[in-house]
N, C-alpha and C positions, 0 to 999 in steps of 0.2 A: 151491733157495734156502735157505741155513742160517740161521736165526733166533738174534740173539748178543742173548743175556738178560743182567738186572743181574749176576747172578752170576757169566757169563764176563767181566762187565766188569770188575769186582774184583778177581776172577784176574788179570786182563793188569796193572790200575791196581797191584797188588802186587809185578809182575816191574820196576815205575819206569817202564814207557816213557811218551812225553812225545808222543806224536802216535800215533792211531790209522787207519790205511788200511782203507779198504772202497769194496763196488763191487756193482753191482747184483745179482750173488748173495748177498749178504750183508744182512740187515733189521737193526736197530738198534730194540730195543725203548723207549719212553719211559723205563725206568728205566734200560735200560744207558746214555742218552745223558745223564741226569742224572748219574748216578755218574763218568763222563767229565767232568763239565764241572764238576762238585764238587771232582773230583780236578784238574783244569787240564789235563786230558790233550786235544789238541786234535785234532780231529776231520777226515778230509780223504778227501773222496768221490773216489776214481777216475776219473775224468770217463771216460777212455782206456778203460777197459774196458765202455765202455756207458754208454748214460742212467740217470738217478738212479732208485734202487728202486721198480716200482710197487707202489700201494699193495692192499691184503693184500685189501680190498674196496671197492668204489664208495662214494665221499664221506669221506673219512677225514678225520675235522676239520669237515665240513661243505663240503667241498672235491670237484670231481671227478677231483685230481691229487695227487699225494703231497704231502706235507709239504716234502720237499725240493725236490720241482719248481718248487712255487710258491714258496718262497723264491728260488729262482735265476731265475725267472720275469723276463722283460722288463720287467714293469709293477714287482715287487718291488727289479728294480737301481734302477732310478726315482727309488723311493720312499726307498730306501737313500742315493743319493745327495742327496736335500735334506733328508735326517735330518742326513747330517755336514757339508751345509753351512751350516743353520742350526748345528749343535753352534756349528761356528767363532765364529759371527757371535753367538752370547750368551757367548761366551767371552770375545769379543774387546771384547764393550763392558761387560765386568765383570760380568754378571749371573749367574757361577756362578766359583768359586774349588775350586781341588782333584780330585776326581772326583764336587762337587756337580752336581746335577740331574739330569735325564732328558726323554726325547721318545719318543715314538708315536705310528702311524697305521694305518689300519685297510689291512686287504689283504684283502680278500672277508670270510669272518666269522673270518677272523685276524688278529694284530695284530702289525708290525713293530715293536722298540724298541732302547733304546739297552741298552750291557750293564753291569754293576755295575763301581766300582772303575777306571772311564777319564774321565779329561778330554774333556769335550764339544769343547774345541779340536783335538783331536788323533782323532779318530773316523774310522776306516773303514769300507766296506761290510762288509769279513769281519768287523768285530767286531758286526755289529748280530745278531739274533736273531727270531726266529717264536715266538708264543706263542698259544694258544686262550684265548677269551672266561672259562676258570676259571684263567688264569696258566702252564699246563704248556705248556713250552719245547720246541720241538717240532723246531727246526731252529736252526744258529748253533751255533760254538765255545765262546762265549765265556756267561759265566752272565747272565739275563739281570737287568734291573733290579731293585733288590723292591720298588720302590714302583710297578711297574705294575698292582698291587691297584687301586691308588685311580684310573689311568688306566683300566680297565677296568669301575669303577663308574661313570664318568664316559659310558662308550661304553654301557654298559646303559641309563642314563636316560635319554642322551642320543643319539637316530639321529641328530642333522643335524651332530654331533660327527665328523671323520673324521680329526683330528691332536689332541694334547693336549701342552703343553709345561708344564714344572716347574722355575722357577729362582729363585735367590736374588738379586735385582737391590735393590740398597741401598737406596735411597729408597721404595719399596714395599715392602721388608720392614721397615725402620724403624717403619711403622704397623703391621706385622702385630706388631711385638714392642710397640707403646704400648698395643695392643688399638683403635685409632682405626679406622672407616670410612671411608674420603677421601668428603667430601661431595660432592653432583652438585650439579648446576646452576650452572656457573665454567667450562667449556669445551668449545664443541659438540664438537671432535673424541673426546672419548671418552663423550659421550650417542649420539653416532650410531652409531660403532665399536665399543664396548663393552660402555658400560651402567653403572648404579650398578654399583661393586666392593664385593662383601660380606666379612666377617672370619668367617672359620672358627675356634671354638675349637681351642685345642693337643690333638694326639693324637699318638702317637708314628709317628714317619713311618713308611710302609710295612705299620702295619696294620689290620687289619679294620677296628677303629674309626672310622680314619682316612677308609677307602674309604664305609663307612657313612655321614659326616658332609657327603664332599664331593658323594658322588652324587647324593642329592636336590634340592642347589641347587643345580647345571650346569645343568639345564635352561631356570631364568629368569638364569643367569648366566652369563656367559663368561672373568672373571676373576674369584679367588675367591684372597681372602689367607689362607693358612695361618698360624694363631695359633703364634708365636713360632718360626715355618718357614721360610716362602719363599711363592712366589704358584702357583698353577696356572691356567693358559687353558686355552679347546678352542678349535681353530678349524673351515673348512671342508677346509684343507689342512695341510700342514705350516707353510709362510711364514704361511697367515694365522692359525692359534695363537701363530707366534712374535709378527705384527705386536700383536695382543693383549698382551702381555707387555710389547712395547716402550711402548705407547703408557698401559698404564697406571703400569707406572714413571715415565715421562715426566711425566705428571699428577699422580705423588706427587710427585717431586722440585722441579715448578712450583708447588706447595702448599703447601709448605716454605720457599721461596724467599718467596713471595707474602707468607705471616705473620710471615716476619721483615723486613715494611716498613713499617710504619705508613700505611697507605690507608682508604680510604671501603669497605670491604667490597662491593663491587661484587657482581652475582652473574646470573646472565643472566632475565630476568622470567619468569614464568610461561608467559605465553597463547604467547611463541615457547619455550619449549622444548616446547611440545605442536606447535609444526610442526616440531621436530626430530624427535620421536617418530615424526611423521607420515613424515618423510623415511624414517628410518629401516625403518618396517614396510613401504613401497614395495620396498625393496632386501630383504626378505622374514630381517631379521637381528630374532631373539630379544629382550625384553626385558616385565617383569614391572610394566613401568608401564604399558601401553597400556589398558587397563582404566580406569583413575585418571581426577578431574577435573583440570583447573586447579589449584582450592583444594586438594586432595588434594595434587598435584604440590609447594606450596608450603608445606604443613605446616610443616616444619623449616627453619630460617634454616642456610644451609647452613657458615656457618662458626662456628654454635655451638659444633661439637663441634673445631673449632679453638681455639677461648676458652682452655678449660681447659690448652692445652700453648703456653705464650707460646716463642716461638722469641728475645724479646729481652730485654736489662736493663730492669727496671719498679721502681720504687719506691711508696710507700705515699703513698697522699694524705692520711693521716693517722695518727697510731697506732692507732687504735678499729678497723681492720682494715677499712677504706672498699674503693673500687673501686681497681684497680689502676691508674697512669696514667701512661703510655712516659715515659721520661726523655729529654730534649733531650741532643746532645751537648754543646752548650754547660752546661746543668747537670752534667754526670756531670765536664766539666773542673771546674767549679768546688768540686765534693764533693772532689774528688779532690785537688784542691790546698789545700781545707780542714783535710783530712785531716792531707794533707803539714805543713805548718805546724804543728799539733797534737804531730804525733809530732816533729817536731824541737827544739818548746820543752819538751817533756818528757824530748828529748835534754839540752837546756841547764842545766834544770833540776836536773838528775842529775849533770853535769858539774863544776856549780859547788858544789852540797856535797860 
């Protein structure tokens, strides 16, 4: 078996070719398969001349099958395949633009993801990738994400983590860019599916710091807004990190809506959202409130921290800088036509000298 190291890979990446053949006598070192996949040079296992290389010694990766095996693995097409059928489906309902976002999920103590620089709508198996629990890309053509840093702080804190999704869905990211928490207690479906959604300060995506900041809090969270970013879930699968993602967009954009209508601030009582909690921990799903009392529970008026971002036209109930008070539309006609009147007799006015 001839062992082709980074520096025969460089040699070949220098004569231009544009796909590289190999076959079970042939091993591909980690760096020769980086420098490949650095260079765009694409990678294609000989299937025909034998099954994929074994590996060099028992467990390679943490695994008792090569790196490539388990990528081609039954359970890994699988897995491949509702990685690019979610891709579609947050594509499709706007929650990523361009070759924004990413997705993973665990494959024994490897991790399947999406690759850099593609459209989530547009995603194949061949372009998806194999990566170890420290990022090194292990299997896949195509380069792999670089923000699966922070997916993979998410899988260290978090064992009951088995998919993790990252997309920019408007109305949830609009609070991550206000610096706003969406407050709880206004809609059981995401107290029981969810959880309070927390706001993650801005870090530059993809690194350390990044991975640092959101690791810690996956555990008592499952949605978690990236400051002036996008949102990150985990779920138990692939669909239910995506469903995570929908459902708290959903919950931004119904909060949004909500404050720009003039209501009774409604908000769901205390004593029942501790039998939602209740629900909740039955169905054995995470959350960093079950601890908490009642009164605990209700500390915070939940749309305080709505106050301060009025979604509508308000005028002053006084000059002295009083409380703020919705303006009727029959008022705002009447300003408006006062107005009008104003400026047209100072049209006249002008006219006539």
């Amino acid at each position: 078996m001839k062992l082709f190291a980074q520096p025969d890979a460089e040699s070949a990446i220098r004569t231009g070719i544009r796909e590289f053949r190999y076959n079970r006598e042939i091993r591909l070192t980690p760096g020769a398969r980086d420098a490949f996949t650095e260079a765009g040079v694409k990678l294609i296992f000989e299937a025909a001349n034998g099954s994929p290389p074994a590996p060099a010694s028992p467990g390679v990766g943490g695994d008792s099958m090569s790196s490539e095996a388990l990528f081609h693995s039954p359970e890994a097409e699988q897995l491949k395949a509702q990685i690019c059928d979610i891709g579609r489906r947050i594509w499709q309902r706007e929650y990523v633009d361009g070759n924004g976002g990413n997705i993973s999920c665990r494959l024994g103590r490897h991790f399947i993801c999406t690759p850099t620089g593609v459209s989530k709508g547009f995603l194949t198996p061949a372009m998806l990738c194999l990566v170890d629990l420290d990022g090194n890309q292990l299997a896949g053509t195509w380069k792999r994400t670089s923000e699966i840093t922070t997916h993979l702080a998410i899988y260290r804190s978090t064992p009951a983590a088995k998919a993790v999704t990252h997309a920019h869905p408007v109305h949830a990211t609009a609070f991550a860019i206000a610096g706003v928490e969406p407050p709880t207690r206004l809609i059981p479906e995401i107290e029981v599916f969810v959880g309070n959604v927390v706001l993650a300060p801005y870090k530059t995506p993809g690194s350390k710091e990044m991975a640092e900041i959101i690791g810690p809090m996956a555990p008592d969270h499952q949605a978690i807004l990236m400051g002036n970013h996008g949102v990150i879930t985990w779920g138990t699968s692939v669909e239910d990190a995506y469903f995570k993602m929908e459902i708290t967009d959903a919950y931004c954009r119904t909060l949004w809506v909500a404050n720009a209508i003039p209501n009774n601030r409604t908000s769901i009582p205390c004593d029942k959202l501790g039998e939602l909690l209740d629900m909740k921990k039955k169905m054995g799903l995470p959350d960093a409130r079950y601890q908490l009392k009642p009164a605990e529970l209700c500390e915070v008026d939940p749309w305080a921290t709505m106050k301060d971002h009025p979604a509508t036209c308000s005028s002053r109930a006084s000059g002295g800088g009083g409380p703020q008070v919705q303006a009727t539309n029959a008022e705002l006609e009447a300003l408006i036509a006062k107005l009008t009147d104003e400026i047209m007799n100072n049209l006249s006015k002008g006219t006539a000298k």
